[in-house]
N, C-alpha and C positions, 0 to 999 in steps of 0.2 A: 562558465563552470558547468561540469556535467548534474544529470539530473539527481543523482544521489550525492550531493555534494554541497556543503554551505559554508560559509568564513570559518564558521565555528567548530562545526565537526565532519568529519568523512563516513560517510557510510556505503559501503560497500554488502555484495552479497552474490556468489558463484554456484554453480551443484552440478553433479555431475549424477548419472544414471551408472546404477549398479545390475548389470541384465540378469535373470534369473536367481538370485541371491537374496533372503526375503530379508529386511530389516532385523527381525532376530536372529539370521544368520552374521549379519554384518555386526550389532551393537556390540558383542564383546569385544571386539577389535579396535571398532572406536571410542571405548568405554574404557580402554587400559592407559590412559591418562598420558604416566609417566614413559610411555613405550612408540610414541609416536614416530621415532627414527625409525622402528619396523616400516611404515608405511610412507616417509616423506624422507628416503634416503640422501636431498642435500642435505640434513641436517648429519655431524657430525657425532653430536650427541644428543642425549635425551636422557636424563634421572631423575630419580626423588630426590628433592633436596629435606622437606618436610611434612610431616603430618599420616594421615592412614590413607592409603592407595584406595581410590573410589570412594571416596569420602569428599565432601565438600569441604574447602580449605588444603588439600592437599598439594605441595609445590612444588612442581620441575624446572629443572634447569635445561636450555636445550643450546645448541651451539649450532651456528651456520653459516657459511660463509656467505652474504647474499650479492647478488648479481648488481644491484643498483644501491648506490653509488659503487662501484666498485673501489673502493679506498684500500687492498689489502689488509684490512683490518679483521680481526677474528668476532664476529658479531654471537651476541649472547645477551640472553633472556631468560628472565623468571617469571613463572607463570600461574598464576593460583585458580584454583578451580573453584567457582564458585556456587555452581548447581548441577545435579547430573540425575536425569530421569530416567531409572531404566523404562518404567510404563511407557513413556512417548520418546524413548528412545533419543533423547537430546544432552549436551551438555553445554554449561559456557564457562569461559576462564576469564581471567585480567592480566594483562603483564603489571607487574609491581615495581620492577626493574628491569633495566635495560643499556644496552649500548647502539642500539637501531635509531633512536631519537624519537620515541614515542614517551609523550606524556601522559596522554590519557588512552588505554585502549581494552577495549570488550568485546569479544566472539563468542558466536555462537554456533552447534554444528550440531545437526540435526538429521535423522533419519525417516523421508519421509516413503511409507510404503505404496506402491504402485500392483494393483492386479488388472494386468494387461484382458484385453477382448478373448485373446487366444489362450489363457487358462493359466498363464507364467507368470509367476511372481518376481518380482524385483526390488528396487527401492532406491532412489534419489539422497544422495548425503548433498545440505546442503550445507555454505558458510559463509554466516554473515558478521560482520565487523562494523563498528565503532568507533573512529579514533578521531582524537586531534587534528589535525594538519601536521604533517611531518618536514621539517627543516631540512629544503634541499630535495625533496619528492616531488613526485605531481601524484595527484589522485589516479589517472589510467595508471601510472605504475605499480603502484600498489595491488590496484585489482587486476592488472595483466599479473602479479609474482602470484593473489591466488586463486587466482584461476589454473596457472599452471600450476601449482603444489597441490590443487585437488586431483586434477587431472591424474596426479603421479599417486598419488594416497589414492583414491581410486582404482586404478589398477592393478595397485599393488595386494590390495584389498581381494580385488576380483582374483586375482592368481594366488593367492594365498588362500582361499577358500575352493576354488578350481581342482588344487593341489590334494586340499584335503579332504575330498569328498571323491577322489578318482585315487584313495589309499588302499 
């Protein structure tokens, strides 16, 4: 078993560097809960299903097809939010339901800021997870799907911020 990993539960934790971009340029982006398809375009969708946008308690629904197991199946999740700091720039949710085969699962995603030697700001989003053991997973998979879905949310992050400060 790998070293973030026990019978009981998975934990998991990935981040990726955002170059020049300071954390409070980035938090409104990842602070918009229910809009997460803007920046992790496998997903198909992403809404509010309930509650006040930015508000703890608030619920999306998001749709994705995922890569493993590949079963043709249309995968989908509800996601509740359970705390969101704009001060330290963090949030974390729960799935409540699901069709992925997670029973128990908890993330968290976090901006941590970086001022570089040579005078440039940036900042690290990082995320870390919680869950059960998933029926029919192995733990690398999970954290190879995000590692790559930061990967892509980061980017997209960086060029949507790139975009809008070269307007």
């Amino acid at each position: 078993m790998g070293e973030n990993q026990s019978p009981l539960k998975w934990k998991g934790k990935t981040s990726r560097e955002l170059k020049g971009h300071a954390a409070e340029q980035v938090w409104p982006l990842l602070a918009d809960f229910c809009n997460l398809h803007k920046w992790l375009p496998v997903l198909d969708a992403c809404y509010l299903v309930d509650g006040v946008p930015g508000q703890p308690g608030v619920t999306r629904y998001c749709v994705a097809p995922l890569p493993y197991p590949d079963d043709g199946t249309i995968k989908w999740a509800k996601e509740k939010l359970l705390m969101i700091d704009p001060i330290n720039h963090c949030l974390s949710y729960e799935i409540i339901e699901n069709n992925f085969g997670f029973k128990s699962y908890v993330a968290t995603m976090q901006l941590v800021p970086i001022n570089g030697e040579d005078g440039k700001t940036g900042c690290i989003i990082e995320w870390s997870f919680v869950s059960d053991p998933v029926e029919g997973w192995k733990y690398e998979d999970l954290q190879a799907v995000y590692e790559t879905y930061l990967e892509l949310i980061a980017k997209n992050m960086e060029n949507a911020l790139l975009s809008s400060t070269s307007r």
